[in-house]
Jmol script that loads the backbone (N, CA, C; Angstrom):
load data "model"
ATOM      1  N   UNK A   1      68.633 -55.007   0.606  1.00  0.00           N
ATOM      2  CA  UNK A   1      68.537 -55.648   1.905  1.00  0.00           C
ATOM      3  C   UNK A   1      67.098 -56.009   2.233  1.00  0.00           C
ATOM      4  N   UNK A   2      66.077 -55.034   1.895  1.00  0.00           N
ATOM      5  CA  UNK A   2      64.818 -55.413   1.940  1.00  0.00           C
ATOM      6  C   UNK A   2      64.428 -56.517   1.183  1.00  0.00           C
ATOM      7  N   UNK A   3      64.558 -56.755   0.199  1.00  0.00           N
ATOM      8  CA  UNK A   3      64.413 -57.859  -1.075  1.00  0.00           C
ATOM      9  C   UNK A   3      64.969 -59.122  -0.162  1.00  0.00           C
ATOM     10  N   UNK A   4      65.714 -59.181   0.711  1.00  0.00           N
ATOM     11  CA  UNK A   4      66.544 -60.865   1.402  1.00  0.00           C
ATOM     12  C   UNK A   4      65.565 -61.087   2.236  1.00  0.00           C
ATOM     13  N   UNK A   5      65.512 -59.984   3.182  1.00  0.00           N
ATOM     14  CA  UNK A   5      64.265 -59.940   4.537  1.00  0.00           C
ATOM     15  C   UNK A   5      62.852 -60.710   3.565  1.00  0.00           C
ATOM     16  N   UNK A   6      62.405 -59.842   2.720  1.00  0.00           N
ATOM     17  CA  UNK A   6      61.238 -60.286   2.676  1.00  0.00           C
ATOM     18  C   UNK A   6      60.952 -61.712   1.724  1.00  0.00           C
ATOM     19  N   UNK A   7      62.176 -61.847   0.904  1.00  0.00           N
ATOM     20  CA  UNK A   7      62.533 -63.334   0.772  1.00  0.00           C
ATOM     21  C   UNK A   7      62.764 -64.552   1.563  1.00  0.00           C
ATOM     22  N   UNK A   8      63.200 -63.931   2.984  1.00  0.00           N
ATOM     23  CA  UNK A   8      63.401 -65.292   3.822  1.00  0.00           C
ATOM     24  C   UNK A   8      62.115 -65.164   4.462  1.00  0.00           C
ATOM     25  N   UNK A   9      61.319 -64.427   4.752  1.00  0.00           N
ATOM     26  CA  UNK A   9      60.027 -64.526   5.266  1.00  0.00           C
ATOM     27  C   UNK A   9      59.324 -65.125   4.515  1.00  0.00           C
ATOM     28  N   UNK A  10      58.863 -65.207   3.280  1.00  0.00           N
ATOM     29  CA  UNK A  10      58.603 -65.605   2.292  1.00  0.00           C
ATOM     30  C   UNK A  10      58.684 -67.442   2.372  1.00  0.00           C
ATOM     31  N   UNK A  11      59.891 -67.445   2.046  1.00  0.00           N
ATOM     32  CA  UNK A  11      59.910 -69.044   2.574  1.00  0.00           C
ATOM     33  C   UNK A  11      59.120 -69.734   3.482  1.00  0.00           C
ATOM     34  N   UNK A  12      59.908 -69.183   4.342  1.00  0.00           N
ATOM     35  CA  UNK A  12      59.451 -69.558   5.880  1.00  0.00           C
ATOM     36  C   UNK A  12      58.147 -69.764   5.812  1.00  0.00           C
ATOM     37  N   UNK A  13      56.907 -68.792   5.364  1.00  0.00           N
ATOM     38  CA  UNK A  13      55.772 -68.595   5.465  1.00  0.00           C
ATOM     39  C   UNK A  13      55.432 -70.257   4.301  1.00  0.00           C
ATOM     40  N   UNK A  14      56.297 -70.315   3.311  1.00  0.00           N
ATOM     41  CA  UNK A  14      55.743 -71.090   2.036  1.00  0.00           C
ATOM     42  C   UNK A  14      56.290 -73.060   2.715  1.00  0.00           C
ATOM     43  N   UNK A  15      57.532 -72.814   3.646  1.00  0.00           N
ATOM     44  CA  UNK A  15      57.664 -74.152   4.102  1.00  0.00           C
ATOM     45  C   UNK A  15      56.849 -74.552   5.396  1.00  0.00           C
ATOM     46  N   UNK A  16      56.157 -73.460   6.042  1.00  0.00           N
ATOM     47  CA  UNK A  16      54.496 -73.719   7.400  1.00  0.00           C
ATOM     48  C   UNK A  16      54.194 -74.331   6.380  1.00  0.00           C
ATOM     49  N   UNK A  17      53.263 -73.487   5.184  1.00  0.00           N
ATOM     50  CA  UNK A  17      52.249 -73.780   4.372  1.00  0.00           C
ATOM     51  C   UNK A  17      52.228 -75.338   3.846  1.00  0.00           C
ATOM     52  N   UNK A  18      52.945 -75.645   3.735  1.00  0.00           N
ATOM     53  CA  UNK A  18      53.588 -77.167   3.045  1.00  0.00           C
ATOM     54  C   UNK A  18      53.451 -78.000   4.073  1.00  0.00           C
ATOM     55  N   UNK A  19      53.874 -77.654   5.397  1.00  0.00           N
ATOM     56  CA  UNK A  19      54.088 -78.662   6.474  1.00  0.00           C
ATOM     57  C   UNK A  19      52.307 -78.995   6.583  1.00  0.00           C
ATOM     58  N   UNK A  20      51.769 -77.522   6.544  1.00  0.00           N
ATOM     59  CA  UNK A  20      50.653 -78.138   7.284  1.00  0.00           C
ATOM     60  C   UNK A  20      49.714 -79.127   5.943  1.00  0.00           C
ATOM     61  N   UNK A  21      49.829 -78.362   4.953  1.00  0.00           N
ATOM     62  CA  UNK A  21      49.228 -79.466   3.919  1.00  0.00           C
ATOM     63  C   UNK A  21      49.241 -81.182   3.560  1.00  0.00           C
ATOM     64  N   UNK A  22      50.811 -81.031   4.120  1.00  0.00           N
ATOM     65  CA  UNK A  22      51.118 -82.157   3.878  1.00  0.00           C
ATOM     66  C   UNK A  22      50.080 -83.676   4.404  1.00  0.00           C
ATOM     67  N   UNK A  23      49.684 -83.107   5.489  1.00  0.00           N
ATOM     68  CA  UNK A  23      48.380 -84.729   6.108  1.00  0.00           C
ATOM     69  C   UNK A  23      47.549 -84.400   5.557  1.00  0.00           C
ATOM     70  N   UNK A  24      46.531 -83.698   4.993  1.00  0.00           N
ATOM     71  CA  UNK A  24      45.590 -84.003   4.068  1.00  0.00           C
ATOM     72  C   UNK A  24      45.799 -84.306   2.812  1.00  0.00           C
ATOM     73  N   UNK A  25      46.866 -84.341   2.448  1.00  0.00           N
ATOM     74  CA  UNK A  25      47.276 -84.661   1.064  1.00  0.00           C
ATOM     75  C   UNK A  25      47.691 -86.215   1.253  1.00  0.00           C
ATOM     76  N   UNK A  26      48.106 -86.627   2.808  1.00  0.00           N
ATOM     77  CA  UNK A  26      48.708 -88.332   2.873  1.00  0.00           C
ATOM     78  C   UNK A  26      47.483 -88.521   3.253  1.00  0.00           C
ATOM     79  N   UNK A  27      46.314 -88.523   3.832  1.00  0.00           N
ATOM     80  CA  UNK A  27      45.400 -89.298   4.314  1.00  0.00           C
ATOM     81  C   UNK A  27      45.025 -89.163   2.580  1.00  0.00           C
ATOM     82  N   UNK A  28      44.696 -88.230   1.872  1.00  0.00           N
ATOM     83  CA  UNK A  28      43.584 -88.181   0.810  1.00  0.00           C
ATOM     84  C   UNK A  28      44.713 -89.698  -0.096  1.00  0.00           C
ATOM     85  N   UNK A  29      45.868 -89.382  -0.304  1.00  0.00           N
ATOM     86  CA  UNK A  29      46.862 -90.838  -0.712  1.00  0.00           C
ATOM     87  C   UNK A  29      46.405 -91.852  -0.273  1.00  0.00           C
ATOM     88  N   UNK A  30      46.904 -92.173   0.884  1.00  0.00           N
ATOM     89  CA  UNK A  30      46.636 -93.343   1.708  1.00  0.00           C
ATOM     90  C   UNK A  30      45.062 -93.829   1.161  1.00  0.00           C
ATOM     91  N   UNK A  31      43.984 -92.945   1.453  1.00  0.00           N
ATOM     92  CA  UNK A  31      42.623 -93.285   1.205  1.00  0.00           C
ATOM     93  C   UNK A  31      42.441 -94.190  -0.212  1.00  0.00           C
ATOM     94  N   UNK A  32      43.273 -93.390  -1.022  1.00  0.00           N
ATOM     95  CA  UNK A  32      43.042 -93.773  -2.288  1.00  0.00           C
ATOM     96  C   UNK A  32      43.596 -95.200  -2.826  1.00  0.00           C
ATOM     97  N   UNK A  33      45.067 -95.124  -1.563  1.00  0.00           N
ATOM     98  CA  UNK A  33      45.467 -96.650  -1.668  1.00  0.00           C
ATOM     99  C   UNK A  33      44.523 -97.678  -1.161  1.00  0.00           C
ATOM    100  N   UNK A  34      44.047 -97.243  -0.151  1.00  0.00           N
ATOM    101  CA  UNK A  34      42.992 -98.251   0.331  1.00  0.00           C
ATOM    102  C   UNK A  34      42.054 -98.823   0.123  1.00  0.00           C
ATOM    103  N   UNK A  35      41.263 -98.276  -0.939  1.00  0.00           N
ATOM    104  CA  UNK A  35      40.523 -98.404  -2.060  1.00  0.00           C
ATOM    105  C   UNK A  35      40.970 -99.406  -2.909  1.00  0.00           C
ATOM    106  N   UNK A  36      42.194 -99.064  -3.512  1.00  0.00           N
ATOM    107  CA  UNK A  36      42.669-100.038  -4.409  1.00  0.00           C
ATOM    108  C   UNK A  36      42.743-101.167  -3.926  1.00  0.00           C
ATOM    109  N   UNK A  37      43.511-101.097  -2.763  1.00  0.00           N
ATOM    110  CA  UNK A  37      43.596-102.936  -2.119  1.00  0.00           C
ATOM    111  C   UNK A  37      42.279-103.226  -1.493  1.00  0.00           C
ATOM    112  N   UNK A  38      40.947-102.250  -0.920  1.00  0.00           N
ATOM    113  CA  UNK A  38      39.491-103.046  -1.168  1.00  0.00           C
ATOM    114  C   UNK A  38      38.838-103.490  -2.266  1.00  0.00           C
ATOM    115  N   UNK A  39      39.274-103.131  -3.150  1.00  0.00           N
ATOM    116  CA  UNK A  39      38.720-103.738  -4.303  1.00  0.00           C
ATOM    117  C   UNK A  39      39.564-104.677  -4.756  1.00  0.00           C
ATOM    118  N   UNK A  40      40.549-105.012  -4.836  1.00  0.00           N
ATOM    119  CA  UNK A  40      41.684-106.271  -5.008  1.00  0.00           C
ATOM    120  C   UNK A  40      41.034-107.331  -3.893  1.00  0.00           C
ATOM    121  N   UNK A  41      40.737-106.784  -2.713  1.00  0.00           N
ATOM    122  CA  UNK A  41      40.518-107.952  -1.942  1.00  0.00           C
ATOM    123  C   UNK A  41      38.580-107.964  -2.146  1.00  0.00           C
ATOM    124  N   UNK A  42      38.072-107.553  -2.547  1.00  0.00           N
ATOM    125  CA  UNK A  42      36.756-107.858  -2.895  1.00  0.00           C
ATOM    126  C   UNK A  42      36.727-108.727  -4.313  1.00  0.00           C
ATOM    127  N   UNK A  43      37.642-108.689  -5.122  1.00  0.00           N
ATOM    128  CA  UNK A  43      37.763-109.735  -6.297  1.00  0.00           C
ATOM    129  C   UNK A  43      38.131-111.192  -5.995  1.00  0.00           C
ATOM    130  N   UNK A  44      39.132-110.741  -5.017  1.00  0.00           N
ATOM    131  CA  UNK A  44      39.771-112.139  -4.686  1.00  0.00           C
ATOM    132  C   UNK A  44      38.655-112.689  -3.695  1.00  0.00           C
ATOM    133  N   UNK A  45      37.850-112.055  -3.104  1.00  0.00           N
ATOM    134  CA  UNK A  45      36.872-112.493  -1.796  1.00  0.00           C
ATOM    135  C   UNK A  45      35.584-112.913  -2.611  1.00  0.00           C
ATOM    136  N   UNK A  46      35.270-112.431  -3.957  1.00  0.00           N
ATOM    137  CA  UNK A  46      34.230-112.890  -4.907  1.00  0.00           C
ATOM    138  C   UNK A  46      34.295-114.628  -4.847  1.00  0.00           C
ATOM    139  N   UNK A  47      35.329-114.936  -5.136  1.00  0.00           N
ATOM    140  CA  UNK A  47      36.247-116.414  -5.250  1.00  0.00           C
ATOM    141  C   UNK A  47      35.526-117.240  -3.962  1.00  0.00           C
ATOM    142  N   UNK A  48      35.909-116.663  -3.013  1.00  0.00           N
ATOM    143  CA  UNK A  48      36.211-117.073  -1.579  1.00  0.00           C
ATOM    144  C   UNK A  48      34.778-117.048  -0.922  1.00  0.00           C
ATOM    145  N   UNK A  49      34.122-116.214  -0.804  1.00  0.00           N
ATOM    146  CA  UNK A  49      32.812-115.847  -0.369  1.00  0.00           C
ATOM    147  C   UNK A  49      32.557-114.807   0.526  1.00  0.00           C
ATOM    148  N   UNK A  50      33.215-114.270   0.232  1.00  0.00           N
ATOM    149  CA  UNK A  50      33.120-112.717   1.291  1.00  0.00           C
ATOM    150  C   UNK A  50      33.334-111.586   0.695  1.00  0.00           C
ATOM    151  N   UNK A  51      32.629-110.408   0.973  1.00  0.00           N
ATOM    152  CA  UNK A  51      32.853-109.175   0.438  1.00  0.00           C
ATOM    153  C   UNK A  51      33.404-108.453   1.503  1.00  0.00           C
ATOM    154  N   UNK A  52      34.089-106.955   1.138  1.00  0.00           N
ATOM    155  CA  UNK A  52      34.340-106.047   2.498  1.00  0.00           C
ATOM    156  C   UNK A  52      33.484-104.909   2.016  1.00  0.00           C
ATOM    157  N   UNK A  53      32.993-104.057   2.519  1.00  0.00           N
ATOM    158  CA  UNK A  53      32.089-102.820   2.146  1.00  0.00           C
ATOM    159  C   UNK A  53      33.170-101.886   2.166  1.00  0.00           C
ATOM    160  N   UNK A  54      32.766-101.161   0.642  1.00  0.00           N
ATOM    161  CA  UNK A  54      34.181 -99.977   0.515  1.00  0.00           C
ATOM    162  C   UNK A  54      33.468 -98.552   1.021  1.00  0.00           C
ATOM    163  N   UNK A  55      33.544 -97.899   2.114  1.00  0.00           N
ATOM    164  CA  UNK A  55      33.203 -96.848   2.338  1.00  0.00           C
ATOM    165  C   UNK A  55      34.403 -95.973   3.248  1.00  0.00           C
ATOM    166  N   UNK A  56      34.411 -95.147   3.205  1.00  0.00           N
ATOM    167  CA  UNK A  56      35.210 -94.049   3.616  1.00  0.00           C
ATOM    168  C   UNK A  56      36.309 -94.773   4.889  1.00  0.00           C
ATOM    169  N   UNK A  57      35.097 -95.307   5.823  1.00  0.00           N
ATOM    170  CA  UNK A  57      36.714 -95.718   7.294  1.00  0.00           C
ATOM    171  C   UNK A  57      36.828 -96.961   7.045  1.00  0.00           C
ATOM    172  N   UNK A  58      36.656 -97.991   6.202  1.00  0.00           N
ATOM    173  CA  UNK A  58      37.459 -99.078   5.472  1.00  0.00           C
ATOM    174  C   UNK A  58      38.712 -98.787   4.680  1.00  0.00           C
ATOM    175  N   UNK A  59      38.077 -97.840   3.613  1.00  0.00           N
ATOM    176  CA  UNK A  59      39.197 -97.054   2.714  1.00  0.00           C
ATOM    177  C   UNK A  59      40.496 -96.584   4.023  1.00  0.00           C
ATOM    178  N   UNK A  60      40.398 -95.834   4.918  1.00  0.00           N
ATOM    179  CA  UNK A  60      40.923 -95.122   5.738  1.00  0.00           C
ATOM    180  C   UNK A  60      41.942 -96.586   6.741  1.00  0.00           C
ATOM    181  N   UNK A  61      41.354 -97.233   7.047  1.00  0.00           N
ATOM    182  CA  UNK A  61      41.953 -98.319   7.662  1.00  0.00           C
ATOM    183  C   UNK A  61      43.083 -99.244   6.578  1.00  0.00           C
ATOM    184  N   UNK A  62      42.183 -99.864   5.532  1.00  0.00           N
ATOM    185  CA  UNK A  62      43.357 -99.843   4.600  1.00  0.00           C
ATOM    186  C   UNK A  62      44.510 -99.138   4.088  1.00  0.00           C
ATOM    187  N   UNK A  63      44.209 -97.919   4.211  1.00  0.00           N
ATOM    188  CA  UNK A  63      44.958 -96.898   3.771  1.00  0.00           C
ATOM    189  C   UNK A  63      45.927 -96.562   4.819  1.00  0.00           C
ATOM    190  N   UNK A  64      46.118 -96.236   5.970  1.00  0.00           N
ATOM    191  CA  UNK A  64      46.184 -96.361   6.963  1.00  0.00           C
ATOM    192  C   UNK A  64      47.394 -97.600   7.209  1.00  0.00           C
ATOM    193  N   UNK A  65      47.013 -98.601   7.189  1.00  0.00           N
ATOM    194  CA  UNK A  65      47.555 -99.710   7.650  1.00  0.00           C
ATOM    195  C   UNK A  65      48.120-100.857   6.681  1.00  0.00           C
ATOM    196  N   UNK A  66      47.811-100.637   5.418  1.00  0.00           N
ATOM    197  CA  UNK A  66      48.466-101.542   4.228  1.00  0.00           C
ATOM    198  C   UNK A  66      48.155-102.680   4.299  1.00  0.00           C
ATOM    199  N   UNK A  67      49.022-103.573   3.784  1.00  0.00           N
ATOM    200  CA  UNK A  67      48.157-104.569   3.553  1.00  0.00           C
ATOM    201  C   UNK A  67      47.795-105.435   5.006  1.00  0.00           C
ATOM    202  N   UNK A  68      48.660-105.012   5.912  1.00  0.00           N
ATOM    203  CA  UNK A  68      47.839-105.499   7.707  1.00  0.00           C
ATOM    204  C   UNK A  68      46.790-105.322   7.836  1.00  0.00           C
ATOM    205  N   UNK A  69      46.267-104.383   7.537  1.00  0.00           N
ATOM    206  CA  UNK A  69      44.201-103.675   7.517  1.00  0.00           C
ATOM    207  C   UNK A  69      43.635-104.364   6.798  1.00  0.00           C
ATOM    208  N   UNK A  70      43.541-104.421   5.723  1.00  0.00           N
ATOM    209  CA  UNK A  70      43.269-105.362   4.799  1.00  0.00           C
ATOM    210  C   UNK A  70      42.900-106.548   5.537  1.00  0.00           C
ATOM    211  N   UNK A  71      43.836-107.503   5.632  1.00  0.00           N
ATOM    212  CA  UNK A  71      44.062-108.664   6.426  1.00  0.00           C
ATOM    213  C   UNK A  71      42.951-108.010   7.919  1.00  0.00           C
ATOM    214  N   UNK A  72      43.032-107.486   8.566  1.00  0.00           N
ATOM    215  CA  UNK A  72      42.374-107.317   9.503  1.00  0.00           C
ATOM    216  C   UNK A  72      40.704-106.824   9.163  1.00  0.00           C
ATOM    217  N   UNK A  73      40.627-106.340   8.210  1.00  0.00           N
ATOM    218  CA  UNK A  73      39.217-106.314   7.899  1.00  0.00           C
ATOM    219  C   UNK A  73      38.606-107.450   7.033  1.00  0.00           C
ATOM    220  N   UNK A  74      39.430-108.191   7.072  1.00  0.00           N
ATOM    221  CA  UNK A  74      39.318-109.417   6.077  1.00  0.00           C
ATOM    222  C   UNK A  74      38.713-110.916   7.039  1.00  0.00           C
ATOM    223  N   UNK A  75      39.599-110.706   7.906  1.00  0.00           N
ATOM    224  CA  UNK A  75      39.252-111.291   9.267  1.00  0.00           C
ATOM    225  C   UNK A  75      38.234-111.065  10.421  1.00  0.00           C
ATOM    226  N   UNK A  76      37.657-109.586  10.249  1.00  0.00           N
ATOM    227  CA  UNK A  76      37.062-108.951  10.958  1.00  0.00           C
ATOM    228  C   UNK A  76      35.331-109.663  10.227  1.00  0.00           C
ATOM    229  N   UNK A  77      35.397-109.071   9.187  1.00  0.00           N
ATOM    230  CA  UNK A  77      34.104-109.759   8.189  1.00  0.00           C
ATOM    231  C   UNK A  77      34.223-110.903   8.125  1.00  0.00           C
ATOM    232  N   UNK A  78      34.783-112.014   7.916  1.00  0.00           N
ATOM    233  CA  UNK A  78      34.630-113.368   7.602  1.00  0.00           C
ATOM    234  C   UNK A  78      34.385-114.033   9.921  1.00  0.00           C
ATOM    235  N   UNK A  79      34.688-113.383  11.226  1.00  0.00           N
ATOM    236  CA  UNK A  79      34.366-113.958  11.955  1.00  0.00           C
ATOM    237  C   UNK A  79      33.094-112.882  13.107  1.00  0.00           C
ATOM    238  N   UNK A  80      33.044-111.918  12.473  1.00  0.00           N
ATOM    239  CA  UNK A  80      31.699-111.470  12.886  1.00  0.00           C
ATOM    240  C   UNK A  80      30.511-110.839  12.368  1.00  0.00           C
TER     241      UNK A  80
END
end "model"
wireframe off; spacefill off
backbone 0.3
color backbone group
């Protein structure tokens, strides 16, 4: 009976642990996606004449927002 108790505590304790991990593990994702599509759109912007600067809250906005951010930092640099 002791062995169930301290098995369902167990869980419990291991599915918090997970919940809370889980957003630093999607922002550190997301980040990494965002990256990828700043540098996709810095190749294609080589072409065009514009760069975007890849640093951390670009990455984060892309990442963040898909390819809408993108587009919005794309727009953001080319009119100010």
């Amino acid at each position: 009976m002791d062995n169930l108790v301290f098995g369902l505590i167990g869980l419990v304790l291991l599915i918090i642990v997970l919940k809370i991990l889980k957003w630093p593990f999607k922002i550190l994702i997301n980040g990494i996606i965002g990256l990828v599509l700043l540098y996709l759109a810095n190749i294609l912007g080589s072409y065009l004449g514009f760069t975007i600067a890849i640093n951390a809250v670009t990455a984060l906005i892309a990442g963040f927002l898909g390819i809408p951010g993108i587009i919005l930092l794309v727009v953001f640099q080319l009119f100010f």
